[in-house]
Phi, psi and omega in degrees: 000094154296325181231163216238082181294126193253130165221137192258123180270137158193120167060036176070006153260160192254114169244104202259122154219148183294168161194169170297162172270337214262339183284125151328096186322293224296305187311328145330307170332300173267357159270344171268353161089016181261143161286071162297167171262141190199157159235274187278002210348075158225350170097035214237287200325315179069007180284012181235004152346141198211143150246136191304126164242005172187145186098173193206139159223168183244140182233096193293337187213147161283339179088213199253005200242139196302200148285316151320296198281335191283320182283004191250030185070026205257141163214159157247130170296341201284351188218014174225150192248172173269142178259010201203173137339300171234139162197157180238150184228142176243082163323326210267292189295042181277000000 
C-alpha cells in the first residue's frame, strides 16, 4: 500500500484526494489547496485536531494528546500519515 484515498470533512464540505502513505495529512491538505486549520505544524498547538471516523492514520509522536483522545480517534493531522487504504478525518466532529 502505497497510497491513500483520502476524504477531509471541514466546514461541512467533502474533500477527496489521493496521497502518499509516507507525506504528512496536513501538509498534503494544504498543497491541494484546502483551508486546514493549522498553526504551529508541530504537534504542540492542537489547532489542526482531526478525528479519524474511518480508516487509520499512525502518529509517530503523540503530540499534546492524551490516550484517551487518541482512542477516541483524535489526531493532529500536522504529525500524521495514513495507515490504511481509505480514511476520513472530520475537522466539524471534534
Amino acid at each position: 500500500m502505497n497510497t491513500t484515498k483520502i476524504t477531509l470533512i471541514l466546514d461541512g464540505e467533502h474533500h477527496k484526494f489521493n496521497m502518499n502513505n509516507d507525506d504528512i495529512i496536513l501538509d498534503v491538505a494544504l498543497s491541494n489547496g484546502i483551508d486546514a486549520p493549522h498553526s504551529c505544524q508541530g504537534g504542540i498547538c492542537m489547532t489542526c485536531l482531526g478525528r479519524v471516523t474511518n480508516g487509520k492514520a499512525q502518529m509517530d509522536d503523540p503530540g499534546m494528546l492524551s490516550d484517551e483522545e487518541i482512542g477516541e480517534g483524535l489526531i493532529l493531522t500536522c504529525i500524521s500519515k495514513p495507515n490504511s487504504e481509505e480514511i476520513t478525518i472530520d475537522y466539524d466532529d471534534i
